[in-house]
C-alpha positions as CSV (number, residue, x, y, z in Angstrom):
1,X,98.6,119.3,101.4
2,X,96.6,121.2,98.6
3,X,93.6,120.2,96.4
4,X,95.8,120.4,93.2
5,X,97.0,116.9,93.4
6,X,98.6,115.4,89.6
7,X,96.3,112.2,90.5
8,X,93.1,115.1,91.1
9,X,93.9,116.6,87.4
10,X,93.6,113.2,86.2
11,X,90.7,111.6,87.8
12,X,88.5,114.7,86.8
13,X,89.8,114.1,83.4
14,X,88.5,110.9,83.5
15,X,84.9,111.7,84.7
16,X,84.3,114.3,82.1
17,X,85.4,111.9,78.9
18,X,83.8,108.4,80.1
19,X,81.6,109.8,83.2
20,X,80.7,109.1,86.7
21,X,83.1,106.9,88.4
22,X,82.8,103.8,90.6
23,X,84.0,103.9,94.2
24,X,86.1,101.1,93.6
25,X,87.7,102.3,90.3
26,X,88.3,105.8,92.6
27,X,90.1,103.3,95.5
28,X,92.7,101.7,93.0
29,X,93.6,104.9,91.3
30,X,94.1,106.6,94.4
31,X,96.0,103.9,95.9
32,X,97.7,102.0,92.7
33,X,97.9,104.7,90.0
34,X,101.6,103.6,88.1
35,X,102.5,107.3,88.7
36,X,100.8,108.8,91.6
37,X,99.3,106.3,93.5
38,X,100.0,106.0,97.2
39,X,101.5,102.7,97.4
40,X,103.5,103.3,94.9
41,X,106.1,105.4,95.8
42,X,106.2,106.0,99.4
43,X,106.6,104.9,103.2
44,X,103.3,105.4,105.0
45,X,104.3,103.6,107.7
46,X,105.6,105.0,111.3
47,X,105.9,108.6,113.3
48,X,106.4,110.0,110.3
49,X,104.1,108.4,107.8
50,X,99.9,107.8,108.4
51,X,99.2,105.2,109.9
52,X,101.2,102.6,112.6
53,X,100.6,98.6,112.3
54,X,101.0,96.0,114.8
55,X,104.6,94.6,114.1
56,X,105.5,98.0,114.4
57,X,104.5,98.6,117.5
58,X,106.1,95.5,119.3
59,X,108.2,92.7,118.4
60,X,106.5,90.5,120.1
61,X,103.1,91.0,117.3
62,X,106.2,89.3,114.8
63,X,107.7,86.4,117.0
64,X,104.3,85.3,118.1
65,X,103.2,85.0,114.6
66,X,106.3,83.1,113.7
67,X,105.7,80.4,116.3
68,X,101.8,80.6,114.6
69,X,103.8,79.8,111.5
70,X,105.9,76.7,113.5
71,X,102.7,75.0,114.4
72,X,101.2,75.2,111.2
73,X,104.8,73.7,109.4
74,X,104.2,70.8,112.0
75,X,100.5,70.6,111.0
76,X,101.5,70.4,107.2
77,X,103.9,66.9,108.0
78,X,107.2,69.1,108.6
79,X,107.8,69.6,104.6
80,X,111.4,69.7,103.2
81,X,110.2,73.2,101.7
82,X,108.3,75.4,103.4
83,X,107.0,78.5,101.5
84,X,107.0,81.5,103.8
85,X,104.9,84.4,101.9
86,X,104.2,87.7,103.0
87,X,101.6,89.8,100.9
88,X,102.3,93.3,101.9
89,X,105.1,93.3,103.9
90,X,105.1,96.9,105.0
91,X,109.1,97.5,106.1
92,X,109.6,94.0,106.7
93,X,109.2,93.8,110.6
94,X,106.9,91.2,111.3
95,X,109.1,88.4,108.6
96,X,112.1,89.6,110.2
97,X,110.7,88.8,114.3
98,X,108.7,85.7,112.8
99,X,112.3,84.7,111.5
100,X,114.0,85.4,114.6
101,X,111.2,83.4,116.8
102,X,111.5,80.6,114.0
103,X,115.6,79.9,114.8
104,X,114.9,78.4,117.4
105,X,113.7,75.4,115.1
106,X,116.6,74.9,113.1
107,X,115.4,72.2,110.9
108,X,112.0,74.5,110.1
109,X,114.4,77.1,109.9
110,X,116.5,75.3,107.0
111,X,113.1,74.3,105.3
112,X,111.8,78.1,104.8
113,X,112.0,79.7,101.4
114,X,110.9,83.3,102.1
115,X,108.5,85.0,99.9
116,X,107.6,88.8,99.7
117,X,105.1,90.3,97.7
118,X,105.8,93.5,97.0
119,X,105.0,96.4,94.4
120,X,106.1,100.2,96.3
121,X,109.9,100.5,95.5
122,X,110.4,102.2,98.0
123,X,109.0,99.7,100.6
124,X,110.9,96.8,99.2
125,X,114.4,98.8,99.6
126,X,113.4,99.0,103.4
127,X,112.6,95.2,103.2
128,X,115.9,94.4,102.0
129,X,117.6,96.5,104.8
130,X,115.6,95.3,107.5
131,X,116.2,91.5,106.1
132,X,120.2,91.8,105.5
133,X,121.6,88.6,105.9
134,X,118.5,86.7,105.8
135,X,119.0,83.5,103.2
136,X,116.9,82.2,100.7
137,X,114.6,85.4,100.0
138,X,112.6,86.4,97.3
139,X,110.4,89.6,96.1
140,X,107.7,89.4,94.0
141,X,105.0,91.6,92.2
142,X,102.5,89.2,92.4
143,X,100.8,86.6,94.6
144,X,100.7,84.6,91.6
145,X,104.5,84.4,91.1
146,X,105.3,82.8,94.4
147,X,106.6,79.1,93.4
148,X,104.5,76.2,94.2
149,X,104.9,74.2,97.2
150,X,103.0,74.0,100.9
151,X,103.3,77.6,102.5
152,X,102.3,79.5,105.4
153,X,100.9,82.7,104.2
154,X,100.5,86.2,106.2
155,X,98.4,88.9,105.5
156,X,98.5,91.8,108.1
157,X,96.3,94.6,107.3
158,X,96.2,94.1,103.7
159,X,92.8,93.0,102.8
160,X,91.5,96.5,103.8
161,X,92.9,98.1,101.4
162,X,91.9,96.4,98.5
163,X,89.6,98.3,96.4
164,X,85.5,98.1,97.8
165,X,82.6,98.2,95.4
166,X,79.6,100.5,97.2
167,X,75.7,100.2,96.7
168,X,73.2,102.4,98.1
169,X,69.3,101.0,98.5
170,X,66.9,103.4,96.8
171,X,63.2,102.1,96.5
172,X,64.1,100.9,93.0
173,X,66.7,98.7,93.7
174,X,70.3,98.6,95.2
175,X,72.2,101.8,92.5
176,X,76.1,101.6,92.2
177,X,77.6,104.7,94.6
178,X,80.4,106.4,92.5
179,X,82.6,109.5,92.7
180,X,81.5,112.3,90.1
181,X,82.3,116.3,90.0
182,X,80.2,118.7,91.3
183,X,78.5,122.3,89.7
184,X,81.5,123.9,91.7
185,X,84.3,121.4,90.5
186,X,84.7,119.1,93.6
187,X,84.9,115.6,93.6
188,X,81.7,114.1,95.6
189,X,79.7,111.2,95.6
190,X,76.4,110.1,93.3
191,X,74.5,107.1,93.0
192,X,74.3,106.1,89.1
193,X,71.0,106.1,87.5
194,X,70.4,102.5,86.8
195,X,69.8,100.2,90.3
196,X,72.3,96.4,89.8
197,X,70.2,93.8,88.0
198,X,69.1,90.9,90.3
199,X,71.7,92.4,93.3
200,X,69.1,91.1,95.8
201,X,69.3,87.6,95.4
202,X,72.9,87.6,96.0
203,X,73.1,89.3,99.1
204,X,72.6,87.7,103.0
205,X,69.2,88.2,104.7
206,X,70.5,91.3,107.0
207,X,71.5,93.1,104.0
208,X,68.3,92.4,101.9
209,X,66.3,93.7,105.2
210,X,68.3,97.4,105.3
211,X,66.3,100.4,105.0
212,X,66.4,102.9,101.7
213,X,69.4,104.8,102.2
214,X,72.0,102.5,103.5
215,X,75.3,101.4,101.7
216,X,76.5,97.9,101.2
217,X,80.0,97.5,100.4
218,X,81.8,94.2,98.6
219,X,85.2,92.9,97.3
220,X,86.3,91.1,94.9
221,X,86.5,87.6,95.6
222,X,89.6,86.7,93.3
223,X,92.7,87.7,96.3
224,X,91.0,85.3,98.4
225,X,90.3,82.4,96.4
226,X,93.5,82.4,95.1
227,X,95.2,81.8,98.0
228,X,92.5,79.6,99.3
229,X,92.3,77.4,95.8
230,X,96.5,77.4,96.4
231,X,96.3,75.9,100.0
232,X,93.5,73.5,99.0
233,X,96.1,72.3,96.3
234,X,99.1,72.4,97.4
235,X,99.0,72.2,101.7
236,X,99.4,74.4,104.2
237,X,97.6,77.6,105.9
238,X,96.9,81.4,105.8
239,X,96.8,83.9,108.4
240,X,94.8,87.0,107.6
241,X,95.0,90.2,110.4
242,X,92.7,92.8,109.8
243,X,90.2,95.6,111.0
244,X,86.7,94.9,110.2
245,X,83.5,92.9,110.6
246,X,82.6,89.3,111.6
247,X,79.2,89.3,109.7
248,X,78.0,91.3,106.4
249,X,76.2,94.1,107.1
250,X,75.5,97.5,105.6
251,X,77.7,100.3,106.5
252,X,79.2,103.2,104.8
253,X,83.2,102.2,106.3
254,X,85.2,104.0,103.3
255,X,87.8,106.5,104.6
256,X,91.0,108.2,104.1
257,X,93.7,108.1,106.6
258,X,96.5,111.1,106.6
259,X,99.2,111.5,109.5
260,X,97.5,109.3,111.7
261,X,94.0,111.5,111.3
262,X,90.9,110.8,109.2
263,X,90.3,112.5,106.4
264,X,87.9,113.2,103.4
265,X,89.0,110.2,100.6
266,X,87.8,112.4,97.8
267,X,90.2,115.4,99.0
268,X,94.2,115.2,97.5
269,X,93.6,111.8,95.6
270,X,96.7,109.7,95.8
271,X,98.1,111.8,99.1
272,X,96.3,109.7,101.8
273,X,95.2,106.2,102.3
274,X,92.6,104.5,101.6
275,X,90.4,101.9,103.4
276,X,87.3,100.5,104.1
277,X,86.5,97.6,107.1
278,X,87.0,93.5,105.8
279,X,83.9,91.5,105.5
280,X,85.4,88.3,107.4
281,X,82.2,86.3,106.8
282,X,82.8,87.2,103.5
283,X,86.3,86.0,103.0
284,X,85.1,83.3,105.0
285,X,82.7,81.9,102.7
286,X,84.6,82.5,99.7
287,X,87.6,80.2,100.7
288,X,85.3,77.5,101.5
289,X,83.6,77.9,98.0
290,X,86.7,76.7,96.4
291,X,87.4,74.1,98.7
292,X,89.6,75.2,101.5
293,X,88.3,75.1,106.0
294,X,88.1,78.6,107.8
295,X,89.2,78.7,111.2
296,X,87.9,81.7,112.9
297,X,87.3,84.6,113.3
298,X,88.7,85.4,116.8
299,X,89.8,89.2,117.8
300,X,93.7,89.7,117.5
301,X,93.5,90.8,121.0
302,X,92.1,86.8,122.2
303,X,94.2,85.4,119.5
304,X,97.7,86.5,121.2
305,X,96.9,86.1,124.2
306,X,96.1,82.4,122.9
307,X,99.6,82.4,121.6
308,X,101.4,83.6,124.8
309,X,101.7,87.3,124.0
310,X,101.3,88.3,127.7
311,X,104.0,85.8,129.0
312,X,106.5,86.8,126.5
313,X,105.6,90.6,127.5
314,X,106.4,89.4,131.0
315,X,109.8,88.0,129.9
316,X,110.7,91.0,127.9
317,X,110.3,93.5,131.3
318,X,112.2,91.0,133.6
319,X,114.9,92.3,131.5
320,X,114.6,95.9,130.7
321,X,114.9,98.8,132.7
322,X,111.5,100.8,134.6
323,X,111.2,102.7,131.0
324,X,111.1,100.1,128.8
325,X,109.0,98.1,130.8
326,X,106.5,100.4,130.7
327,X,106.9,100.5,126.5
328,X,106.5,96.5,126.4
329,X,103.3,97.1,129.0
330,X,101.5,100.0,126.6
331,X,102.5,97.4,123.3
332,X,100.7,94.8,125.4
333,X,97.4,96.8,125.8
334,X,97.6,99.0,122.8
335,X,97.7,94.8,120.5
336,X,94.8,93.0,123.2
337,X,92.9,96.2,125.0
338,X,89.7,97.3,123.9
339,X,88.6,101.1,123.6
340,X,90.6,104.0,121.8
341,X,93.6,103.4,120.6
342,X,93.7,99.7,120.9
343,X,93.4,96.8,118.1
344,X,92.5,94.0,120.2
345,X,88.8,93.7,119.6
346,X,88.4,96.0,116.7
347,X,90.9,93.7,114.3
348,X,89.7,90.5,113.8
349,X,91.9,87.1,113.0
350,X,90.6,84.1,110.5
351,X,92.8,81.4,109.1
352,X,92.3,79.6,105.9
353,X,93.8,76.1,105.4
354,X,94.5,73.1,103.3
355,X,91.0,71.1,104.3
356,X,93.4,67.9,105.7
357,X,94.2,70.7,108.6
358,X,91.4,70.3,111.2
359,X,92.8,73.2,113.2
360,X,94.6,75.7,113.4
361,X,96.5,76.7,117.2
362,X,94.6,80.3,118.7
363,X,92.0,80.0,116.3
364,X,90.0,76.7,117.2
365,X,87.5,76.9,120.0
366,X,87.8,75.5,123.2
367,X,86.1,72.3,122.5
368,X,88.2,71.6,119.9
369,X,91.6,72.9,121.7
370,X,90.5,70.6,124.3
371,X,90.6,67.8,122.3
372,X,93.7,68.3,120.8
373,X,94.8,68.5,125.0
374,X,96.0,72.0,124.5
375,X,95.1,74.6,127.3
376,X,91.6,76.5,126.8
């Protein structure tokens, strides 16, 4: 890759007519530019592409969340019409094992009116090859265009990338952190001059306490709340995957990810990915604002094995051969294990629900799985 990206040319032309830019106006141009943005136009998934995600790596990831989706369409009162929605679907793996598991329950099966939201053209070709044959599917460029109804909605590593706001604490106050050009023509990072009005009284307690010099980073509120306001409405629950933190804290997490190796995000703008770690508590309290219950957070690594994900894996090598056994066994600890490499603590698990839904199966605690007589 070179420095002399088209998205570079433009973002530099941007600075010098209107001036310093914020971090998160940086984040959706790299990521969402109509021209050179990376979702846009490409695969970044796989070998070949930058990063890996969990359906990807095993079927079993897909399959166990389509059961997850089962319980919750029995939770809801078994509705005629169940809307399955996927926001960011990647290549369509995890639907397609979710819909596999889910035949095994033909009348939920019959009730399901698939949803995928959508925007890279290119991704949504590989949807529609990876779902061939699948009935009753629809794509969509919006969240907002899905069709009313109760619905089980998935969200597997798409939070992350939605674009982050940054603060850095002076002595004067909490100052914007944006992306402005250097005396030698680079692209680097600057506070602007004037600290937020009032920031403080908005932030939690740990935050306030943070020395001069650290960063705070936020989000938007408006993905979540609208599908928390839609589930409060209209019934049903939301399952939300992602890498990040249970609590808000300060942290400087924003980075660019390029052939499955960090990278600078203000080198090739538009040629990498970017990213920065979800604030659960935050998503958290912002779906119980408008009305809807949180369930969670759990790690994905204790919420799978909640759902059975090491005596499926168990079934799976009864049946293969010594080398594919030993594929299924690496899946299993690369989706639950702990240290490098491995997603089970560092991704985190929260679901959001219609507030009639008390809770949620592999995301209530033991007292209340108890209760319910399921196995702690």
């Amino acid at each position: 890759m070179t420095d002399n990206s088209p998205l570079l040319v433009e973002i530099k032309r941007l600075i010098k007519s209107t001036g310093p830019m914020p971090v998160w106006r940086y984040m959706e141009l790299c990521l969402n530019h109509p021209d050179y943005g990376y979702y846009v136009s490409r695969d970044p998934l796989g070998r070949e592409g930058d990063f890996t995600t969990s359906p990807e790596i095993s079927q079993m990831f897909g399959e166990l969340i389509g059961l997850w989706a089962a319980s919750v369409w029995k939770a809801t009162g078994e509705p005629d019409v169940l809307r399955l929605i996927e926001i960011g679907p990647g290549r369509g793996t995890m639907i397609a094992d979710a819909l596999r598991a889910l035949r095994v329950l033909p009348p939920l099966y019959q009730s399901l009116s698939v949803h995928l939201v959508e925007i890279n053209p290119v991704l949504r070709e590989k949807q529609k090859a990876t779902l061939a044959g699948i009935r009753n599917i629809h794509w969509h460029d919006s969240f907002a265009d899905v069709p009313d109804g109760p619905a089980v909605i998935l969200a597997n590593e798409y939070f992350d990338v939605l674009p982050i706001h940054q603060a850095v604490k002076r002595d004067s106050g909490w100052h914007e952190r944006v992306v402005e050009i250097s005396a030698s023509g680079e692209l680097v990072f600057g506070v602007a001059p004037d600290p937020i009005p009032r920031f403080d009284i908005l932030l939690p307690h740990l935050v306030r306490m943070a020395p001069a010099g650290a960063v705070f980073e936020w989000r938007s509120d408006a993905e979540i709340m609208a599908i928390a306001t839609r589930l409060r409405d209209q019934g049903g629950a939301a399952l939300i995957i992602d890498y990040g933190h249970i609590r808000s804290d300060v942290g400087d997490t924003f980075q660019a990810i390029a052939r499955h190796s960090f990278a600078d995000p203000l080198q090739n703008p538009g040629r990498a990915d970017l990213t920065a770690h979800v604030d659960f508590q935050a998503l958290g309290r912002a779906a119980e604002d408008v009305g809807a219950r949180l369930h969670g957070p759990v790690t994905q690594g204790e919420f799978l094995k909640r759902l059975g994900i090491e005596t499926r894996a168990l079934s799976l090598m009864a049946k293969a051969s010594p080398q594919v056994s030993e594929d299924i066994s690496g899946a299993l600890r690369r989706l639950t294990g702990e240290g490098r490499g491995a997603m089970g603590s560092m991704f985190k698990v929260i679901g959001v629900s219609d507030p009639n839904i008390t809770s949620l199966v592999a995301l209530s605690d033991d007292a209340e799985r108890a209760a319910e007589g399921q196995p702690a």
